[in-house]
ZAKOLMAR-875474 format. One line per field, with one value per residue (C-alpha): y, x, z. Coordinates in nm, 2 decimals. Example, Ala and Ser with C-alpha at 12.3 -4.5 7.8 and 13.67 -1.06 7.14 Angstrom:
2
c2	c(-0.45, -0.11) $
c1	c(1.23, 1.37) $
c3	c(0.78, 0.71) $
//
This chain:
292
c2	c(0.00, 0.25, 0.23, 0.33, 0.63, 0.87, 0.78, 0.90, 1.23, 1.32, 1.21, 1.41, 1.73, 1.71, 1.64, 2.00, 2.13, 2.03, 2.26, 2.56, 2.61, 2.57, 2.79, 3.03, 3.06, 3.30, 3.52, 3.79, 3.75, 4.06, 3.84, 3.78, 3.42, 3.48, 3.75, 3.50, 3.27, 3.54, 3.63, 3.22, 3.20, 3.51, 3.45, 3.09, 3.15, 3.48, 3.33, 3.04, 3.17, 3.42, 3.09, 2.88, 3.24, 3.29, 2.94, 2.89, 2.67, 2.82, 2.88, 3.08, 3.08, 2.64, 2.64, 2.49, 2.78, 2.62, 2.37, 2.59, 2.88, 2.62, 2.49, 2.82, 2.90, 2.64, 2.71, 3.07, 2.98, 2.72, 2.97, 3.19, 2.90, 2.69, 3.01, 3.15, 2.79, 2.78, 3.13, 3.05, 2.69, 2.62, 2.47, 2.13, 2.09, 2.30, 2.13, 1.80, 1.86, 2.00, 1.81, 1.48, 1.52, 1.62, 1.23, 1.15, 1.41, 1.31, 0.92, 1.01, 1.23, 0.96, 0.72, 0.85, 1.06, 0.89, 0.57, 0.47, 0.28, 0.28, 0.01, -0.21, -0.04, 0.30, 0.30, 0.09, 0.37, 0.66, 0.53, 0.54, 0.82, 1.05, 0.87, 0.94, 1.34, 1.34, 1.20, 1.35, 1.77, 1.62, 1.77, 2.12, 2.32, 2.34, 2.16, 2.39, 2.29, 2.62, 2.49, 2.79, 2.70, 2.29, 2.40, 2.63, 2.35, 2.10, 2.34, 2.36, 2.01, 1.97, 2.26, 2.09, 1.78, 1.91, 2.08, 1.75, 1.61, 1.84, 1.96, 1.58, 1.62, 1.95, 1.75, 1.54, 1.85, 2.06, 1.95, 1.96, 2.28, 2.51, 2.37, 2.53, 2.80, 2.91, 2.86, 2.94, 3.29, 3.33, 3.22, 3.50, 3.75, 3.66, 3.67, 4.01, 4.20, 4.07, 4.24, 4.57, 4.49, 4.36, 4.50, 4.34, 4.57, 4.28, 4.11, 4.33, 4.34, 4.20, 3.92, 3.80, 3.76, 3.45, 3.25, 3.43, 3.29, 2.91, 2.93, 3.05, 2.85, 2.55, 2.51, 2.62, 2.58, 2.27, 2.14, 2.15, 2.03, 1.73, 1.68, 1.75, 1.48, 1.20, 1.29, 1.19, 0.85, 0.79, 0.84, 1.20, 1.00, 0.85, 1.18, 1.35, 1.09, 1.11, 1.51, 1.37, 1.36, 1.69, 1.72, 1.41, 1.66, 1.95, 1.75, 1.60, 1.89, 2.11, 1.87, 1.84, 2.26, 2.43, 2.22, 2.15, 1.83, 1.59, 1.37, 0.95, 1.00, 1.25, 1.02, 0.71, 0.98, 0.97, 0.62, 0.59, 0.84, 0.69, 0.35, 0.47, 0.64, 0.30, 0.08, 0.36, 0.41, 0.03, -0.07, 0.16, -0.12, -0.28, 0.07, 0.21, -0.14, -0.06, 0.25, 0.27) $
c1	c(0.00, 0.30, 0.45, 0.09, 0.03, 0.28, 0.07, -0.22, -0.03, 0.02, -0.38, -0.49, -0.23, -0.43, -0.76, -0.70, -0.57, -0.89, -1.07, -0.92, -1.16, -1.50, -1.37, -1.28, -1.67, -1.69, -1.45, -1.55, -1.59, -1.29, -1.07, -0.78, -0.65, -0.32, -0.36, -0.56, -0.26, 0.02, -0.19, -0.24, 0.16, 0.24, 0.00, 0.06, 0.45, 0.51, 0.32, 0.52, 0.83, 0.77, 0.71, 1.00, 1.23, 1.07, 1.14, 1.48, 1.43, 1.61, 1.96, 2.04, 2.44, 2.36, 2.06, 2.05, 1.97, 1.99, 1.79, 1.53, 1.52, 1.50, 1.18, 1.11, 1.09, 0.91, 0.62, 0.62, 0.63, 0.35, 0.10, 0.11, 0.16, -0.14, -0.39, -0.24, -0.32, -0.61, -0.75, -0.62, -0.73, -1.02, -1.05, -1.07, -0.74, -0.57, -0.62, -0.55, -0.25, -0.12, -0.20, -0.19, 0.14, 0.33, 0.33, 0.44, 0.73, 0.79, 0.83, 1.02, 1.29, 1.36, 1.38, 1.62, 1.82, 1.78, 1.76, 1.48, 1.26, 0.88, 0.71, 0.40, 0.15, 0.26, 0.25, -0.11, -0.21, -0.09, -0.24, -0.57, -0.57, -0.48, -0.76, -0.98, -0.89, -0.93, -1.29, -1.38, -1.33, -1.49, -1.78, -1.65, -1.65, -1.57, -1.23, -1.07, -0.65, -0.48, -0.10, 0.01, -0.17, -0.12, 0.25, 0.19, 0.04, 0.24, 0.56, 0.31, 0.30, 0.72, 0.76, 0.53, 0.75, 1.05, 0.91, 0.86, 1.19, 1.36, 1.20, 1.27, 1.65, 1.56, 1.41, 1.71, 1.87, 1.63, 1.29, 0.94, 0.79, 1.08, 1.10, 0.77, 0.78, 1.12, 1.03, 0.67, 0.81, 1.04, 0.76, 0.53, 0.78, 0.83, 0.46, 0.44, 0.41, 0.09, -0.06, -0.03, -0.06, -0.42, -0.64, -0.59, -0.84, -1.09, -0.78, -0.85, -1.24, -1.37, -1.63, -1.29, -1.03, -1.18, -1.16, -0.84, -0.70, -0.85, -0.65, -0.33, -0.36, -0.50, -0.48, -0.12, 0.11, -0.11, -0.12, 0.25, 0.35, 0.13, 0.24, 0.64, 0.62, 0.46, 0.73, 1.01, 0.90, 0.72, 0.86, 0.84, 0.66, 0.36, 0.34, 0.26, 0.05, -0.17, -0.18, -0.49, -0.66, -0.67, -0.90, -1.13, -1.18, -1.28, -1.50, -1.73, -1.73, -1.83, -2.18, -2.21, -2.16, -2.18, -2.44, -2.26, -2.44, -2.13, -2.23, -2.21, -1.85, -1.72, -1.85, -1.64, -1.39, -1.43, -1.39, -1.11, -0.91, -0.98, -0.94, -0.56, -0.49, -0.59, -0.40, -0.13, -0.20, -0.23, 0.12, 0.27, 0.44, 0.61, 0.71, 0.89, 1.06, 1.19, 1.32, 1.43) $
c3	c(0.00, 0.03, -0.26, -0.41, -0.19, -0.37, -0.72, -0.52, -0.37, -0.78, -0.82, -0.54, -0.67, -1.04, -0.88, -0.72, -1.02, -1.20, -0.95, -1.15, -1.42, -1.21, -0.93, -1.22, -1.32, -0.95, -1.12, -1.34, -1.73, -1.81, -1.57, -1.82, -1.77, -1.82, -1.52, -1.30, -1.37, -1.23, -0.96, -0.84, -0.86, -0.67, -0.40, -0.38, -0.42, -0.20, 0.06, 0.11, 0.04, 0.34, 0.61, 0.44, 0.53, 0.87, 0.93, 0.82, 0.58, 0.28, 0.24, -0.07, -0.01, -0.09, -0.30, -0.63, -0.85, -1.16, -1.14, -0.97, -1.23, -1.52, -1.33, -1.26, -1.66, -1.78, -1.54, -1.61, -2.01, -1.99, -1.87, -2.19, -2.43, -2.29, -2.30, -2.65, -2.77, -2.63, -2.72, -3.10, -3.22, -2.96, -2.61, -2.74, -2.92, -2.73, -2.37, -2.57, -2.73, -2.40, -2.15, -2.40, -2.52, -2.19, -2.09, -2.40, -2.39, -2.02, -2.10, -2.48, -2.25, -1.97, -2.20, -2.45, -2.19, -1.89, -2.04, -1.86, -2.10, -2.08, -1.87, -2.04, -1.80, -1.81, -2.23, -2.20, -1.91, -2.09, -2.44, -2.21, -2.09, -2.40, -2.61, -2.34, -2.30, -2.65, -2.66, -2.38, -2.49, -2.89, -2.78, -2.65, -2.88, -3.32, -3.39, -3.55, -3.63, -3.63, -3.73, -3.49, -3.18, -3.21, -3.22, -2.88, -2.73, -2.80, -2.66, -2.30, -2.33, -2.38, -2.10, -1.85, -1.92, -1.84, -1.50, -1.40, -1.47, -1.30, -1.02, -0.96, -0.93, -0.79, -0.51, -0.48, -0.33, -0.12, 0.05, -0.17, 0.03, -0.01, -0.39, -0.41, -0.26, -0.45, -0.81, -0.80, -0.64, -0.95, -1.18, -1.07, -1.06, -1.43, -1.49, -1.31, -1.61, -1.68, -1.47, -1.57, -1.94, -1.89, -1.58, -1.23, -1.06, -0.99, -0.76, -0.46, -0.52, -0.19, -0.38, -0.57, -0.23, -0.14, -0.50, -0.60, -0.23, -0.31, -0.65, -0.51, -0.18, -0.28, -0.66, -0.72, -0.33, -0.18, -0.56, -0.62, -0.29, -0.30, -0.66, -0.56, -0.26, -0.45, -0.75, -0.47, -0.56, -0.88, -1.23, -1.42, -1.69, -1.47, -1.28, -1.59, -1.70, -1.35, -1.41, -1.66, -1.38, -1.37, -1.72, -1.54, -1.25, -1.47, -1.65, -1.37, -1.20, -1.46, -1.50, -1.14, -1.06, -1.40, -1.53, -1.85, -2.10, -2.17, -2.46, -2.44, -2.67, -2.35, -2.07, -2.27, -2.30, -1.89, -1.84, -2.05, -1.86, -1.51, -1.64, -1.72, -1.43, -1.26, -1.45, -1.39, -0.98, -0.91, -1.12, -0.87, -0.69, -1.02, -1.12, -0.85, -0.80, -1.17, -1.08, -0.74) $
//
């Protein structure tokens, strides 16, 4: 049962990040998402960053700043890829080409520079899973394949990858909360400048504090530390594969709270995806023996 419990950590971290788009519905329509995600990564980053100092627990003289500013980068570079691709061919093929191809990306980069080759389940999980993201956003909205934006997404997807890689030899060095709190600090200070290219008024509107607070505290610092702590211990290729879960999330809640109509192609488009991240979650033991 241990060995399983950091797959579920990295479940439970995309489960919250799934949260994101529903909770973004108590937000106002000019919210720009690409200022909703600086805001999330400063609040969630600062915050921490100001406990991990009060509490000792960074050392900048030691800390391994290369490793944390390449994180750092990619996280601050996915947020304008994934929405530009999003905003320019479509919900549908943007969220799949991103979030599909990162596990691919993740398991193509350990395998052909780590030279950790791809286990059975984690190519039949993965296989799974990206069918089923696919089937399940068919129904969102007009496919449209702008070459421009499937080459956006598919550069989130390869950034997202290499977060994950290397925020696991990042946490080889330093412990998962500090991690956090150091490169989602750099992230937003990279992202600050969104803020006063589009309005950020509605950040200190009183009706907004309490959603803008969930997404920093909860989707972004509680995420990535859950996420972070189960990566000590699972591969950077099934990690990314289990952030599907994140899409699974969005979906049911968004019938459950939004009262969205998913048709029978999406719900097999559901089934698939948690069948993966089953096949994935309960190989755990094999996996890690692999590894380890």
């Amino acid at each position: 049962m241990k060995t399983i419990i950091p797959y579920l950590l990295v479940l439970f971290a995309a489960i919250l990040w799934g949260t994101t788009g529903t909770s973004q519905t108590f937000l106002p329509q000019t919210a720009q998402p690409l200022t909703i995600g600086a805001s999330r990564l400063a609040i969630g980053g600062f915050s921490l960053l100001i406990i991990m100092l009060v509490m000792k627990k960074i050392s900048f003289g030691t800390w391994p700043w290369k490793l944390t500013i390449i994180a750092a980068i990619c996280m601050a570079l996915f947020q304008p890829l994934f929405f530009t691709s999003v905003r320019v061919t479509g919900i549908a093929i943007g969220t799949v080409v991103a979030i599909g191809s990162a596990p691919i990306f993740s398991g193509l980069i350990e395998w052909l520079f780590l030279k950790m080759k791809p286990s059975r389940d984690w190519m039949m999980a993965t296989a799974l899973s990206v069918i089923g993201c696919a089937l399940l956003f068919l129904n969102k909205d007009a496919l449209t394949v702008n070459p421009v934006g499937v080459t956006l997404s598919l550069f989130a997807g390869f950034v997202f990858a290499i977060y994950t890689i290397v925020s696991k030899f990042l946490l080889a060095k330093v412990e998962a909360i500090p991690a956090v709190a150091m490169t989602f600090s750099i992230s937003a200070f990279m992202l600050m400048p969104f803020l006063f290219i589009f309005d950020s008024s509605w950040v200190v509107e009183p009706k907004n504090i309490g959603t803008i607070l969930y997404l920093g505290i909860m989707t972004t610092s509680a995420a990535y530390i859950l996420y972070l702590f189960g990566l000590k211990k699972v591969p950077s290729s099934s990690a990314v594969t289990l952030s599907l879960g994140e899409p699974l999330t969005a979906a049911v809640l968004s019938v459950v709270i939004v009262g969205e109509v998913l048709s029978p192609i999406s719900w097999l488009g559901v089934v698939l995806l948690l069948g993966g991240i089953i096949v994935l979650t309960f190989s755990g033991r094999k996996r890690l023996k692999q590894f380890e």
